[in-house]
C-alpha positions in Angstrom: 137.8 83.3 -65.5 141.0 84.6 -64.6 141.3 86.5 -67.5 138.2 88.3 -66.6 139.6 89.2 -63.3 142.9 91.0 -64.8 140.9 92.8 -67.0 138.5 93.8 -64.5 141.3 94.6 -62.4 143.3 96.9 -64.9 140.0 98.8 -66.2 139.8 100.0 -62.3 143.3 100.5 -62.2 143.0 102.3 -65.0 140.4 104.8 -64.0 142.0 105.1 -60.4 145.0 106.4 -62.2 143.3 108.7 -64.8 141.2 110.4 -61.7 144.6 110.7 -59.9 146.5 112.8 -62.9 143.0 114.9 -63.8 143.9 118.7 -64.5 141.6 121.5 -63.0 139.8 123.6 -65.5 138.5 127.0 -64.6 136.0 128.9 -66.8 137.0 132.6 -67.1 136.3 135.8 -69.0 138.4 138.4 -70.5 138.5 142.0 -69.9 139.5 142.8 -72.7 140.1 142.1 -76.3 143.2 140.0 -77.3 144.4 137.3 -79.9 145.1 133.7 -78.6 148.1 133.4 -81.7 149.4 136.9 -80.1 148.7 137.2 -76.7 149.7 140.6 -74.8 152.5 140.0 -72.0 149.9 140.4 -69.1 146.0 139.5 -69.3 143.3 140.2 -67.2 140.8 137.8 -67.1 137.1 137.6 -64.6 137.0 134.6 -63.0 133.2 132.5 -63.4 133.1 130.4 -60.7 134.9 129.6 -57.0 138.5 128.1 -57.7 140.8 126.3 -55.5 144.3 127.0 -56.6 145.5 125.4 -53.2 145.0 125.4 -49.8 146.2 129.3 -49.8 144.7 130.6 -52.5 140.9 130.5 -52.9 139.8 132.6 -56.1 136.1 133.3 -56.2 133.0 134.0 -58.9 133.9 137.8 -59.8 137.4 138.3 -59.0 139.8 140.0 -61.1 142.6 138.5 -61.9 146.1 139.6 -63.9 148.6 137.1 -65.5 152.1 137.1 -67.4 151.6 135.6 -70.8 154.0 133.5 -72.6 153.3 131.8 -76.2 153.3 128.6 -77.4 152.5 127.9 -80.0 148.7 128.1 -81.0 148.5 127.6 -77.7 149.7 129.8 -74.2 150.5 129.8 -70.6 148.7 132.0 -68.2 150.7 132.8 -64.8 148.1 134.5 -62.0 150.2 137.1 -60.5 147.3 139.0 -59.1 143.9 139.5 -58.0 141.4 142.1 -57.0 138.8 140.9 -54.4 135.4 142.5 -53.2 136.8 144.8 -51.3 138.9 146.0 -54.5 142.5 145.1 -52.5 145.1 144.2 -54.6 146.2 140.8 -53.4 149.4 139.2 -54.8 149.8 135.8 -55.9 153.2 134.3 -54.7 153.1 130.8 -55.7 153.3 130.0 -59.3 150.2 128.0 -61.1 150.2 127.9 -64.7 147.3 127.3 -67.0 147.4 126.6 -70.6 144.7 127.4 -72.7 143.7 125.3 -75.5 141.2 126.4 -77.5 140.7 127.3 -80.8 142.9 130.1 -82.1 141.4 133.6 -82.7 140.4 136.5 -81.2 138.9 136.6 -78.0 136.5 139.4 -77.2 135.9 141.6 -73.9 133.4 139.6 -71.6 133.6 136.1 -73.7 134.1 133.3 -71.6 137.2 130.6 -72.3 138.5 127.9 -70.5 142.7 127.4 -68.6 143.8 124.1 -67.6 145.4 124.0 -64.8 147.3 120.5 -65.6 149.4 120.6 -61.8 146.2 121.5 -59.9 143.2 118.0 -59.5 140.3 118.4 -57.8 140.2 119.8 -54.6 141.0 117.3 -52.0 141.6 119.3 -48.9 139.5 118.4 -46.0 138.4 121.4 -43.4 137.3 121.4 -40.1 134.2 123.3 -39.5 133.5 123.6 -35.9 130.0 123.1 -34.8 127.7 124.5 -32.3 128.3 123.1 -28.7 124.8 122.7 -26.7 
């Protein structure tokens, strides 16, 4: 009986821990043409859905968004630097979040869709206050 209970125990320690460390992935598109083995220095990818960087930075469906490259591998880091919103303002990104992507090596072509990792950034936890109607 009691070892039932420590392995009960440790499976939902276990997944406690494994939510805790989860990365954020965000499904983007490029804008242009470009080789994952030989990626250019700056990339400007569309973002496909609302993402939470933090509780500064709120990227949504359709924004533009430019970031230094660096290579790694068959792999590479994406650093957002920039974004263009709907009213087509440049807005700078100050704080650093790097995403990795990981898929398969190859060329990626203007308007496909691919995933980054954002390994530093879990799901968003932030809690808002929404003020309601007084009657």
């Amino acid at each position: 009986m009691k070892k039932l209970l420590g392995i009960i125990f440790t499976l939902i320690l276990s997944v406690g821990i494994c939510q805790s460390v989860s990365a954020k992935v965000i499904k983007v598109s490029a804008l242009e043409d470009f080789n994952t083995a030989n990626p250019p220095a700056v990339l400007h990818v569309q973002m496909n859905a609302n993402t939470r960087l933090d509780y500064d930075v709120m990227l949504f469906q359709g924004f533009q968004v430019t970031g230094q490259v660096v290579s790694a591998g068959n792999r590479f880091v994406f650093v957002p630097v920039s974004y263009v919103n709907f009213q087509e303002e440049n807005v700078p990104i100050k704080k650093q979040f790097k995403a990795v992507y990981t898929g398969r090596a190859g060329v990626i072509r203007k308007g496909q869709g691919f995933n980054l990792v954002f390994p530093e950034n879990g799901p968003d936890t932030y809690q808002y206050y929404v003020p309601g109607q007084d009657k």
